[in-house]
N, C-alpha and C positions, 0 to 999 in steps of 0.2 A: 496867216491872215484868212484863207480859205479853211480851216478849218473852224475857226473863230464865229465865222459866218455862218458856218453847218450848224455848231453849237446855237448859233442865237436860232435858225432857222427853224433847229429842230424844236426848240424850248416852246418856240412861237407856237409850232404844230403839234404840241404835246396840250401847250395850254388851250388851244383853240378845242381839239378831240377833248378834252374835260369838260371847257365849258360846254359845249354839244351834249356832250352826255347828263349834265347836271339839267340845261336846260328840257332836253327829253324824260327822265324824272319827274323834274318837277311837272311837264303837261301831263303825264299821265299817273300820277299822284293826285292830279286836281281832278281829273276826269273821272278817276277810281272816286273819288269822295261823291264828284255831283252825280254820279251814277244812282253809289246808293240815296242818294236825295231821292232820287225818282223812283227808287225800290220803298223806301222811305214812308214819301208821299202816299205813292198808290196804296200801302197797307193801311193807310190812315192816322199815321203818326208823326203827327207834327212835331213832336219832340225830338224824336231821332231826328228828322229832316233838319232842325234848327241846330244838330250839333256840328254841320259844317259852319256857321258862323261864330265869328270870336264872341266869348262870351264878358262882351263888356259894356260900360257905360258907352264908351266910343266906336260901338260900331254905329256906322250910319245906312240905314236904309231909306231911299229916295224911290217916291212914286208920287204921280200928277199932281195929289193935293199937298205933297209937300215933304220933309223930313223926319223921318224916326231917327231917334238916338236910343239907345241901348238894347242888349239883348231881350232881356227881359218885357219892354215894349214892345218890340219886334213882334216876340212868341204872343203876346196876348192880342196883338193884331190881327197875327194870321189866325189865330184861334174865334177869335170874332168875324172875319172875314171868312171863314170855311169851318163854320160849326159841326157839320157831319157830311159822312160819305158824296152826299150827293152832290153837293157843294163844292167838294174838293177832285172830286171828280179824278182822271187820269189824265197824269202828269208827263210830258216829255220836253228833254231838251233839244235843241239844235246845236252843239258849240259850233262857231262860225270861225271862229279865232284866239289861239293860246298865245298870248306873246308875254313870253316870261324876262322881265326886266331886270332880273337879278336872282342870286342866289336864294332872295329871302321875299320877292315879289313876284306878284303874276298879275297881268290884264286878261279876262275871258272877255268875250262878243259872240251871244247868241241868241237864240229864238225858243219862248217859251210856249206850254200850246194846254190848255186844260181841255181835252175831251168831256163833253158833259153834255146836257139837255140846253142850255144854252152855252155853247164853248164861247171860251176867250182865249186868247195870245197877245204874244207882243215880243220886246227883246228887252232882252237886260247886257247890262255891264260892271261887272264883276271887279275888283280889288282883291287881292287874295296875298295874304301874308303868313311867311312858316315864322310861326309861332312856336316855340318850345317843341317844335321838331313834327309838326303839324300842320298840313297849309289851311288857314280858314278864311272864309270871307270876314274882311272887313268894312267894304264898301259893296251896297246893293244898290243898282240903279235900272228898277223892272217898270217898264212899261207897254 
């Protein structure tokens, strides 16, 4: 009986150390990506910056005046919204908070900051899905 008990005890503690480890991956897999976002950004490439979100009709990105759906609107957005350098200005994040919900999800919570001639900020909140072995955003909610 007492070894019975080791056994279940140990399996417990074998699976809890995995999921630990899976979950610290996955935050710092998401971190590594939004990083280069912000390396990304400040070169002026909104392209590269848009390849951390999924590139689909269903991604949703949400700001004050409302909802975007798809990649592709997305990109022409921020391309309209930040036509050249001065505009786009330097980019940083704050993550505030990783809580990864599973193997295949993540919640981010942080603070965004454009240095520029007239700066903005705010905070976004993040969805983030591994995708074919890839974590991207699929839900953008910046404001």
């Amino acid at each position: 009986m007492i070894i019975r008990s080791l056994i279940v005890l140990f399996t417990a503690m074998l699976s809890w150390q995995c999921s630990s480890k899976n979950n610290e991956d996955a935050e710092a897999a998401i971190r590594e990506v939004m990083a280069k976002q912000v390396e990304d950004w400040n070169r002026g490439d909104i392209d590269a910056f848009m390849q951390a979100y999924w590139n689909s009709d269903s991604l949703k990105f949400v700001i004050g005046r409302g909802t975007t759906y798809g990649w592709q609107k997305t990109l022409e957005n921020y391309k309209r919204s930040y036509p050249d350098r001065a505009s786009m200005g330097k980019l940083s994040f704050e993550i505030l908070e990783v809580d990864v919900l599973s193997k295949e999800a993540a919640f981010v919570l942080g603070r965004w900051h454009l240095e520029r001639e007239n700066a903005i900020g705010g905070y976004y909140t993040l969805l983030w899905k591994k995708i074919k072995g890839k974590w991207l955003i699929v839900v953008d909610h910046t404001s």
